[in-house]
Backbone as a chain_set.jsonl record, in Angstrom:
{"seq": "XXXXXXXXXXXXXXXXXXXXXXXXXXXXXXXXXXXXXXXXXXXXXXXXXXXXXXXXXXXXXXXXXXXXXXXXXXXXXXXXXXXXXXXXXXXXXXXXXXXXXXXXXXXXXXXXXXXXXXXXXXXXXXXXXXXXXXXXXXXXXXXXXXXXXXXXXXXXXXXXXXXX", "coords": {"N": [[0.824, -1.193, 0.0], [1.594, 0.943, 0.803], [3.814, 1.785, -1.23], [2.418, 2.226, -3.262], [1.326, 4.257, -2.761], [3.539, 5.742, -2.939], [4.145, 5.537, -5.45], [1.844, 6.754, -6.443], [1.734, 9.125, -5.638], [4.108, 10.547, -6.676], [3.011, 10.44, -9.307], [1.286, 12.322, -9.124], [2.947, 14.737, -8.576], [4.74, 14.817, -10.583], [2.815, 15.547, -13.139], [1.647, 17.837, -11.97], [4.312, 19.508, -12.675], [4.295, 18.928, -15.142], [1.978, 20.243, -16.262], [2.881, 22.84, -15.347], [5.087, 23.524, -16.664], [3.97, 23.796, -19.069], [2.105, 26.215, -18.684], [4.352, 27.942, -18.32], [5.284, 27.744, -20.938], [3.714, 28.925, -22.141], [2.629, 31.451, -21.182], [5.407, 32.597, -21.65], [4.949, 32.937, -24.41], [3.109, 34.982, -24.248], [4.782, 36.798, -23.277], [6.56, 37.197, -25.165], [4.87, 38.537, -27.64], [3.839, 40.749, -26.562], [5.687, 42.254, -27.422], [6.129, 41.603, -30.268], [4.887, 41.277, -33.227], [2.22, 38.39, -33.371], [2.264, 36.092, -35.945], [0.684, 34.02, -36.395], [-2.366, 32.006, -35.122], [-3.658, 29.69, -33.245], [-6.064, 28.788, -33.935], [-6.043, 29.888, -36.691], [-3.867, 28.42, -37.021], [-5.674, 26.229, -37.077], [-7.701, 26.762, -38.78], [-6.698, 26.377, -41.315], [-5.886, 24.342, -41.445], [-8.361, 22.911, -41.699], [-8.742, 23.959, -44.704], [-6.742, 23.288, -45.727], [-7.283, 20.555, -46.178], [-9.694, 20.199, -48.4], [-8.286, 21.903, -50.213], [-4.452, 21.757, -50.948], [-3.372, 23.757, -51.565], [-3.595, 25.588, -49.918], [-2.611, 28.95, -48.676], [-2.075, 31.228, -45.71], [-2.857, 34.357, -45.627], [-2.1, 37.368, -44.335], [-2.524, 40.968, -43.478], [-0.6, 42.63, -41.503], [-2.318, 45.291, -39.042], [-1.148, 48.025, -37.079], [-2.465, 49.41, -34.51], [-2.066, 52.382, -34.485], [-3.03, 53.129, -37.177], [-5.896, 52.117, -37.578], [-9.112, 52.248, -37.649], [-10.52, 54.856, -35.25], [-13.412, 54.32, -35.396], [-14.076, 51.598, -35.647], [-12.639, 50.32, -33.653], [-13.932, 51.511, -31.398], [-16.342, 50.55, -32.197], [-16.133, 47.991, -32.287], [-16.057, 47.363, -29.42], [-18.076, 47.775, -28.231], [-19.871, 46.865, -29.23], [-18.923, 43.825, -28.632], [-17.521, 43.549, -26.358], [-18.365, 45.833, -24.108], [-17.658, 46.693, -21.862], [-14.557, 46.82, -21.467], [-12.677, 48.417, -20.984], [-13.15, 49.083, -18.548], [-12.865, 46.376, -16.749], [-10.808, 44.061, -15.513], [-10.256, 41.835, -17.493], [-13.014, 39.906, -16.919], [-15.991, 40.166, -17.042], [-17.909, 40.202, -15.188], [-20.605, 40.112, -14.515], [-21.399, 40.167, -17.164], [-20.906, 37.484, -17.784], [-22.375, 36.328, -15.244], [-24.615, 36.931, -16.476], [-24.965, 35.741, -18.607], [-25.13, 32.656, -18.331], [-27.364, 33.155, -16.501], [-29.751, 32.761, -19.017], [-28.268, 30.763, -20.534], [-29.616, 28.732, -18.858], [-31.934, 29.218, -18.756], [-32.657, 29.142, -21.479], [-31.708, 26.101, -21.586], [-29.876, 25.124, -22.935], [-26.54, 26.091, -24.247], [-26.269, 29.222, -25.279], [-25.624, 31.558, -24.929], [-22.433, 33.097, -23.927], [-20.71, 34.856, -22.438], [-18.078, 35.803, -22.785], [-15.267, 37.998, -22.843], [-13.534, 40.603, -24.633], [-10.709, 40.109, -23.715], [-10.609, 37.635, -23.307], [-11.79, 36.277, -25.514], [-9.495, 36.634, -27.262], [-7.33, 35.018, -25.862], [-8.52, 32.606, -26.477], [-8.335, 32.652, -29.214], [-5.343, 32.636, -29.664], [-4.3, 30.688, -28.457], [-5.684, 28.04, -28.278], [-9.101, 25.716, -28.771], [-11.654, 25.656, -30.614], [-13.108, 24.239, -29.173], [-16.054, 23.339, -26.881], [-15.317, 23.305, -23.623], [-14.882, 22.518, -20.034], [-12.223, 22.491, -19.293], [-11.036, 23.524, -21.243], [-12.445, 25.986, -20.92], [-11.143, 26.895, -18.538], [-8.748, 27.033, -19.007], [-8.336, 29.181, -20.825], [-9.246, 31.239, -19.05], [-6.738, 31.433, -17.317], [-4.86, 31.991, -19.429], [-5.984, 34.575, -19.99], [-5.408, 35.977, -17.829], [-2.985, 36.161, -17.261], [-2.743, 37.613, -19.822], [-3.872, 40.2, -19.435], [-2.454, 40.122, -17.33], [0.091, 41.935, -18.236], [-0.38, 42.761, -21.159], [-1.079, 45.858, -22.255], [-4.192, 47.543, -22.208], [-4.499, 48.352, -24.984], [-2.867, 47.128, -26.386], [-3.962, 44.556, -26.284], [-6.362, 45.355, -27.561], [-5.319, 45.866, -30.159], [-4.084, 43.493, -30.971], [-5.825, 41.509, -30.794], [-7.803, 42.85, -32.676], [-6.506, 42.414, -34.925], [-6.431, 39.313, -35.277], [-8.247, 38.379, -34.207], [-11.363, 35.495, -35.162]], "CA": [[0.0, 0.0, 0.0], [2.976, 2.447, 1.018], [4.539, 1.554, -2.756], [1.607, 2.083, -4.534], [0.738, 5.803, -2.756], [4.246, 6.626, -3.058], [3.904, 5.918, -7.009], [0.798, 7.949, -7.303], [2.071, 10.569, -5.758], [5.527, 10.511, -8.049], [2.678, 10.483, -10.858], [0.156, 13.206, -9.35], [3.633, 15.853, -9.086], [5.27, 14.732, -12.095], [1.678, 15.723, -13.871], [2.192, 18.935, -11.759], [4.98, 19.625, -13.123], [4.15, 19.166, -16.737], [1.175, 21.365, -16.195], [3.258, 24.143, -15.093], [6.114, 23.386, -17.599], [2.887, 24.316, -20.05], [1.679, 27.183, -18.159], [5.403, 29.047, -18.329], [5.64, 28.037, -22.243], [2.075, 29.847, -22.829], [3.453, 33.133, -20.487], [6.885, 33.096, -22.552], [4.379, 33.5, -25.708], [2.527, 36.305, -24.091], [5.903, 38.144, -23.186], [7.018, 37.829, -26.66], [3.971, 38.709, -28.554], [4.091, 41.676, -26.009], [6.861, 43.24, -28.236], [5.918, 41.393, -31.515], [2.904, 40.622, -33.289], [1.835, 36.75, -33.72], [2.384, 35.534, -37.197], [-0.378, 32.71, -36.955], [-2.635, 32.145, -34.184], [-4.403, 28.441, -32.816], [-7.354, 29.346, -34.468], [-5.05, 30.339, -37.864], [-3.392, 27.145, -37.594], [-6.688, 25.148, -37.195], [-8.698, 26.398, -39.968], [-5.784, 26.325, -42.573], [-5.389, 22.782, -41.876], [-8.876, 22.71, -42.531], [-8.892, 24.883, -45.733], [-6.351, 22.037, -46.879], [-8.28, 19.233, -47.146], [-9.878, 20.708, -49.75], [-7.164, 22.508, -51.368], [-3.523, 21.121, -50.259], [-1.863, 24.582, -51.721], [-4.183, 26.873, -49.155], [-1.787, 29.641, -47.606], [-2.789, 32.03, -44.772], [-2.284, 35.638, -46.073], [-3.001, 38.378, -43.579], [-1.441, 41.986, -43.228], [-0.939, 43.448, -40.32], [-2.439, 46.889, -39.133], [-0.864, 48.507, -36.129], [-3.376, 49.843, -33.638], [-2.601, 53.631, -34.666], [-3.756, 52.651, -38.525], [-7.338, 51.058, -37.197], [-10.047, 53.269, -37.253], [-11.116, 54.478, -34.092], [-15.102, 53.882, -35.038], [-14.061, 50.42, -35.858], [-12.476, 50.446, -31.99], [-15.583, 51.779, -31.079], [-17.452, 49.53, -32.476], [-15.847, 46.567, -31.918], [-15.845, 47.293, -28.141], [-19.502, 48.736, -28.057], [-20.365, 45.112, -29.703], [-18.057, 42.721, -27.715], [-17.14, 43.723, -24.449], [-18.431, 47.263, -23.42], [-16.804, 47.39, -19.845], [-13.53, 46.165, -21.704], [-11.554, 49.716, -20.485], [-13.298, 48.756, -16.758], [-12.355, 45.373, -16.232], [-9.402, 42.923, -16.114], [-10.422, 39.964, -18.127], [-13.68, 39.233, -16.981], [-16.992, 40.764, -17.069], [-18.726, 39.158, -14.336], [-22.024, 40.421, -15.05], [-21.881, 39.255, -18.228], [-21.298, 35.935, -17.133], [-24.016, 35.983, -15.203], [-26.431, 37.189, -17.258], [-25.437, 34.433, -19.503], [-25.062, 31.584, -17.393], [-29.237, 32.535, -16.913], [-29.758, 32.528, -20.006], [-28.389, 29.663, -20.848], [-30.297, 28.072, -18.008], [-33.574, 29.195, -19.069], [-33.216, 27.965, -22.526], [-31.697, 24.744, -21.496], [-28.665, 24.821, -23.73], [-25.078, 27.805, -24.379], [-26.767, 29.963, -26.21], [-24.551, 32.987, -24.797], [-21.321, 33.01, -23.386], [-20.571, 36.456, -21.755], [-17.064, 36.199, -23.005], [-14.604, 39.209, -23.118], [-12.71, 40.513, -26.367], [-9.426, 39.496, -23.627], [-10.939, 36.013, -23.238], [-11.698, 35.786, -27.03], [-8.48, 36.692, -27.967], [-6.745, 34.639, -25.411], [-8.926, 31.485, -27.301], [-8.262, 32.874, -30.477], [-4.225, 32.604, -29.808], [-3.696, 29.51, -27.991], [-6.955, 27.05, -27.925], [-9.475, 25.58, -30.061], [-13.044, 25.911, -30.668], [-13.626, 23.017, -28.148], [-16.68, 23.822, -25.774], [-15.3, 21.929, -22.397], [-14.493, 22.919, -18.862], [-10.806, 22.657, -19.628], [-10.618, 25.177, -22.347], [-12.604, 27.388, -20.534], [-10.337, 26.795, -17.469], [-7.352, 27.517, -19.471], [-8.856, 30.914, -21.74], [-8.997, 32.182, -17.749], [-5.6, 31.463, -16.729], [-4.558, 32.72, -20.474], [-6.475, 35.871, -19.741], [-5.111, 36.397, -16.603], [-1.77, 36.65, -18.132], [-2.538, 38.932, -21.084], [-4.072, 41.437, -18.632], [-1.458, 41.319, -16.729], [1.424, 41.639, -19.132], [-0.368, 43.638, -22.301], [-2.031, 47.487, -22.06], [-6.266, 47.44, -22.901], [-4.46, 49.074, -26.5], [-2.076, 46.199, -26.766], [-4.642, 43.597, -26.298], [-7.227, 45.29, -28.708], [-4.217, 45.744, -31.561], [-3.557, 42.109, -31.506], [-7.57, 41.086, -31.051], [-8.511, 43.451, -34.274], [-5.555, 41.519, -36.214], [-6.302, 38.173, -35.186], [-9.85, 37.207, -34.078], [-12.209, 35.396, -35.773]], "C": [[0.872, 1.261, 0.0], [3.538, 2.471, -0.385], [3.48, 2.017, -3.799], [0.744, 3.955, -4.388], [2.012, 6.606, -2.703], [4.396, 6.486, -4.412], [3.058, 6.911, -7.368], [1.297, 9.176, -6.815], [3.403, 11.444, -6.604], [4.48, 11.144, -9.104], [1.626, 11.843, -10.723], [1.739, 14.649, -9.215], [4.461, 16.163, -10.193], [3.876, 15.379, -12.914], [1.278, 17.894, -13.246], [2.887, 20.034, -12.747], [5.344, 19.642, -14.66], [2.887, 20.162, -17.04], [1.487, 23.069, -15.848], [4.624, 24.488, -15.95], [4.999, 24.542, -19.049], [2.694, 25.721, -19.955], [3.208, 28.537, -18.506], [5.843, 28.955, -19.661], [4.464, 28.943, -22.407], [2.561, 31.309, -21.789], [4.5, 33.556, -21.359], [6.495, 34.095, -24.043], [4.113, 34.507, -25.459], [3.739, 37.228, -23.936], [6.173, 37.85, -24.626], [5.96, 38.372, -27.361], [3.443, 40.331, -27.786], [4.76, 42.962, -26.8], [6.197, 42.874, -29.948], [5.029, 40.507, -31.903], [3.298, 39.386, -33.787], [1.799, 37.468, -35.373], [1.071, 34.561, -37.752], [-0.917, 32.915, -34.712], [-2.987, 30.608, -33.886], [-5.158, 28.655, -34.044], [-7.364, 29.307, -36.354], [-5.063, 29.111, -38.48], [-4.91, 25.841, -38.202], [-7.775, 25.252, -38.841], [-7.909, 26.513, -41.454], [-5.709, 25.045, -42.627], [-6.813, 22.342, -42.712], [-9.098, 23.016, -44.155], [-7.99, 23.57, -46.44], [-6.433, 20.628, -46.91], [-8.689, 19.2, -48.352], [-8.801, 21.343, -50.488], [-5.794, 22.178, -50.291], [-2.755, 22.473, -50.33], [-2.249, 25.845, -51.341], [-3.126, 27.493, -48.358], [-2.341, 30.692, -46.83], [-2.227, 32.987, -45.129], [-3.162, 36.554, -45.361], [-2.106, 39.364, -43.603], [-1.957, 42.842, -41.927], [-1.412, 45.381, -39.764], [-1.949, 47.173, -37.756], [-1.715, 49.435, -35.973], [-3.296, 51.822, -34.259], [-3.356, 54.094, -36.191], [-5.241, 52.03, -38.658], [-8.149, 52.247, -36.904], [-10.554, 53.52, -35.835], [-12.558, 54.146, -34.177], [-14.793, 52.225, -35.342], [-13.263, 49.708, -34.171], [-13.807, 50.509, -30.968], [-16.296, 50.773, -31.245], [-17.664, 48.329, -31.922], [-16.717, 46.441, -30.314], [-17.302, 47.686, -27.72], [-20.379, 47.016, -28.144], [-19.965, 44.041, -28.751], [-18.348, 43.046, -26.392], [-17.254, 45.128, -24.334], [-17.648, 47.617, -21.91], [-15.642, 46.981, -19.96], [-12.351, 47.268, -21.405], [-11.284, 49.387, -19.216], [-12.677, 48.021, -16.098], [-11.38, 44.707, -16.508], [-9.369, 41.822, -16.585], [-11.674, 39.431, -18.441], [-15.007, 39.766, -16.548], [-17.975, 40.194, -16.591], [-19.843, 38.673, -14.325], [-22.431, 40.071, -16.019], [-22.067, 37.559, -17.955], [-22.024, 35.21, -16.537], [-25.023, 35.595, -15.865], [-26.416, 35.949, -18.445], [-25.267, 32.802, -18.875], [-27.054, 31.574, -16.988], [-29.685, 32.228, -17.773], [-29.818, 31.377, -21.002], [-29.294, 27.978, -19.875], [-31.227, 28.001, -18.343], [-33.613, 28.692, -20.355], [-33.066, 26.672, -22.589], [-30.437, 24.012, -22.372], [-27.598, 25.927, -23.835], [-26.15, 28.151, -25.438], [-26.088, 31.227, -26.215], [-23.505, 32.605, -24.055], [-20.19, 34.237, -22.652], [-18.742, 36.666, -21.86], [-16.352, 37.698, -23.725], [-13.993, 39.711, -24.209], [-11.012, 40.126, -25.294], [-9.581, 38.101, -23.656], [-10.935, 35.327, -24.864], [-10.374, 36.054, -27.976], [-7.416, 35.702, -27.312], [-7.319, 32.726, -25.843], [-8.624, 31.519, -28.198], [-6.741, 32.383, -30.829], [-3.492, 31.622, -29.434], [-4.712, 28.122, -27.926], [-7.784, 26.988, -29.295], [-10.884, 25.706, -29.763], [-14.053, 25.63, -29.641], [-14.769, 23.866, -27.278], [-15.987, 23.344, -24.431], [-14.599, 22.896, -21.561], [-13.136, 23.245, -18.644], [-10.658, 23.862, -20.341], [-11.113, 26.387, -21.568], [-11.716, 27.703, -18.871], [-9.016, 27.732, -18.169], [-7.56, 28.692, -19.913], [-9.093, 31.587, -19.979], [-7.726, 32.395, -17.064], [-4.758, 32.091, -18.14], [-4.934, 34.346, -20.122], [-6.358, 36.972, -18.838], [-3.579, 36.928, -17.226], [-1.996, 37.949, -19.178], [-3.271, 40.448, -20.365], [-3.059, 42.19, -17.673], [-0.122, 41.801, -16.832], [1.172, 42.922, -20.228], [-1.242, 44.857, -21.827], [-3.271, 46.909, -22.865], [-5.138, 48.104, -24.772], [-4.199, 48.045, -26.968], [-3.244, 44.711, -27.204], [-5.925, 43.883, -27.399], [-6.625, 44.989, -30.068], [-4.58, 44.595, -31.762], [-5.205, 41.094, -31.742], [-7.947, 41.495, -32.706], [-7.581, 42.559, -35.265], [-5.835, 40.069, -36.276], [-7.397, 37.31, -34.866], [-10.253, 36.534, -35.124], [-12.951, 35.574, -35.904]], "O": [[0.79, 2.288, -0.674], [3.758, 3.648, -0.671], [3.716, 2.146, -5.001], [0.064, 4.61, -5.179], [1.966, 7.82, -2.502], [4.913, 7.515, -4.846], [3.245, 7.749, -8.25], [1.292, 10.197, -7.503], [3.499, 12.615, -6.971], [4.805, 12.148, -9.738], [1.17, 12.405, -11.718], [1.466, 15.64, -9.893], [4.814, 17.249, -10.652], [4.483, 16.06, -13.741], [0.844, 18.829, -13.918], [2.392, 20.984, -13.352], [6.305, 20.159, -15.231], [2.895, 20.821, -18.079], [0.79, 24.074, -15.979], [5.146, 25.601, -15.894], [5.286, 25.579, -19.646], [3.006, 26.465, -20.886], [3.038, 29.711, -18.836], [6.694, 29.783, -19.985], [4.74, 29.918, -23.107], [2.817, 32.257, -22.531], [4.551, 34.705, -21.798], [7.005, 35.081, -24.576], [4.624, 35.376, -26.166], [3.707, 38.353, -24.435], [5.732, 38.787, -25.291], [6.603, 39.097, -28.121], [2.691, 41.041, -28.454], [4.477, 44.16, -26.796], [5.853, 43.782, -30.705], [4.534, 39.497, -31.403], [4.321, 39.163, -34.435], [1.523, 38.576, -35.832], [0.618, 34.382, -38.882], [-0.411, 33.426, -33.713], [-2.233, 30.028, -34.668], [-4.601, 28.654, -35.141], [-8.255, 28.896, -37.097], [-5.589, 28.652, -39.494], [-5.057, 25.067, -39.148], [-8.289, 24.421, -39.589], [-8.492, 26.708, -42.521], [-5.488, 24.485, -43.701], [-6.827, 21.754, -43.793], [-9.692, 22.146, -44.793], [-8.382, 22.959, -47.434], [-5.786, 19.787, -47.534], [-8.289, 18.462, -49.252], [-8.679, 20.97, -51.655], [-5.928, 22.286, -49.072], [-1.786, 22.671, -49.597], [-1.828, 26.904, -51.806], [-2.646, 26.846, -47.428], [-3.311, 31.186, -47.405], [-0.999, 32.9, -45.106], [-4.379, 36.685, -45.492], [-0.922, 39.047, -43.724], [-2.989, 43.384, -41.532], [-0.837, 46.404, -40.134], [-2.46, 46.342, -37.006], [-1.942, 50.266, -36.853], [-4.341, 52.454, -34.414], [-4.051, 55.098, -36.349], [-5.665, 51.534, -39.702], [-7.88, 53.086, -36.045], [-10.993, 52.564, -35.197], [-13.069, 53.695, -33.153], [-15.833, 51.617, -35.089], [-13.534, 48.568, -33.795], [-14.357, 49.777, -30.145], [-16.852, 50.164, -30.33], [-18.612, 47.76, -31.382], [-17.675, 45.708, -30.069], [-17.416, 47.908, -26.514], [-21.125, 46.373, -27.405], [-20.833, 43.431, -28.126], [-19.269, 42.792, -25.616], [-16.197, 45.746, -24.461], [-17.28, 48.595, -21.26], [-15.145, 46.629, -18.89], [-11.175, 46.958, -21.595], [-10.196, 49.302, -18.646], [-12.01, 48.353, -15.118], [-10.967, 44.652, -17.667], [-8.63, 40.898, -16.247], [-11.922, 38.787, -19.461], [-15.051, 39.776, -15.318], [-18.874, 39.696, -17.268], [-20.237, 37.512, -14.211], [-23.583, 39.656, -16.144], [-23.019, 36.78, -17.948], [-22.391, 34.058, -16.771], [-25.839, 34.676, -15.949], [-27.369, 35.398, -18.995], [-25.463, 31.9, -19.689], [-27.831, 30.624, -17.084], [-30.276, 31.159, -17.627], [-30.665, 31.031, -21.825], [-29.439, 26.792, -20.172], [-31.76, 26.893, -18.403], [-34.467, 27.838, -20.591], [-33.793, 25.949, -23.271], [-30.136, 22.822, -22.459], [-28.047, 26.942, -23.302], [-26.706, 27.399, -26.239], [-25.944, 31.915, -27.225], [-23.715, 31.576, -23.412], [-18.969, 34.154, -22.516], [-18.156, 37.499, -21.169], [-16.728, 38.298, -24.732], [-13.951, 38.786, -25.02], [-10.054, 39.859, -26.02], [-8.648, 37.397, -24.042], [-10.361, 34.326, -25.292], [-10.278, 35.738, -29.162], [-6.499, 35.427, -28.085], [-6.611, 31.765, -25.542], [-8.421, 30.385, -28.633], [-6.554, 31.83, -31.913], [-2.329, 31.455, -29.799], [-4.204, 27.132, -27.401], [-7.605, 27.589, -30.354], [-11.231, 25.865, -28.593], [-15.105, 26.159, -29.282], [-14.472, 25.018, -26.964], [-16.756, 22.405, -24.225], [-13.915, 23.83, -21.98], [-12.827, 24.173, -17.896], [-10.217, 24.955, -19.986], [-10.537, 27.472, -21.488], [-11.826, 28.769, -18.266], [-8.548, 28.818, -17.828], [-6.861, 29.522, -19.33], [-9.038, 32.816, -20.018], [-7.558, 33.361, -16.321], [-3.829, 32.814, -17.78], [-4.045, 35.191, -20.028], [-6.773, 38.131, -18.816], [-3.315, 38.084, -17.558], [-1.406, 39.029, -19.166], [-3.119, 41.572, -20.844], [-2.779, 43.336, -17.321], [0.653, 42.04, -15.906], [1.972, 43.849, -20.356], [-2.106, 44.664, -20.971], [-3.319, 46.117, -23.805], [-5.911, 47.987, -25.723], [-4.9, 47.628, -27.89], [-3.218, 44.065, -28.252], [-6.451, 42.953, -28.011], [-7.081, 44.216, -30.91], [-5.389, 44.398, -32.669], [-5.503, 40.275, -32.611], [-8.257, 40.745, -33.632], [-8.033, 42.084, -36.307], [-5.498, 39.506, -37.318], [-7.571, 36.108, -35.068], [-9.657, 36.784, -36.172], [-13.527, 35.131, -36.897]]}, "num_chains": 1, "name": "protein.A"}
């Protein structure tokens, strides 16, 4: 019995330990992408692979606009649309979450998802479409990072270039 709870526990901090191995490669990204814009995103990668199924010689062609080149009514907008309290808060718009968490209660299925434009960009850059408790575990510990690493400008720049 002593051999078999000093294996699991070998196997529950080794599993630790690769979870936080993860956690400080996905921070390293956010400090670099801090200074210089992503090239490709999750999101990028995923629907190019799809795109070549059908066509094998699909390439991803995007040009980048730096934040002082972006209209501000298209700033506006965005942020008027998405996440209105996205100046206010750090990540996570509680209230929204609420209000959709009833929502989806009363109809009985997600129908809303009170996500942020930092949450949707922090899915957009490292994660995949997936609905599941995990992803949305991780797009919070992602989000936590890019709030507290990039400026509200920094994090719209790289959102307007890279969402979907």
């Amino acid at each position: 019995m002593r051999q078999a709870f000093a294996w699991l526990k070998k196997l529950v901090l080794g599993l630790a330990a690769v979870l936080l191995l993860y956690q400080l490669w996905l921070f390293g990204w956010v400090l670099w992408w801090n200074w210089v814009n992503p090239e490709t995103t999750r999101f990028m990668s995923i629907r190019l692979d799809e795109l070549r199924v059908k066509d094998p010689q699909a390439q991803l062609k995007k040009e980048w606009s730096a934040y002082g080149r972006i209209s501000a009514h298209l700033k506006q907008a965005i942020v008027a649309a998405e996440d209105a309290k996205f100046v206010d808060h750090e990540g996570f718009d509680w209230e929204g979450i609420q209000h959709a968490i009833e929502k989806n209660r009363r109809k009985g299925r997600i129908v809303a998802g009170g996500s942020t434009i930092s949450q949707q960009l922090a899915k957009n850059l490292f994660l995949t479409p997936a609905k599941t408790s995990w992803r949305k575990a991780e797009e919070a510990v992602i989000t936590l990072m890019l709030e507290a690493v990039w400026s509200k400008q920094r994090i719209l720049e790289v959102y307007l270039n890279v969402i979907e």
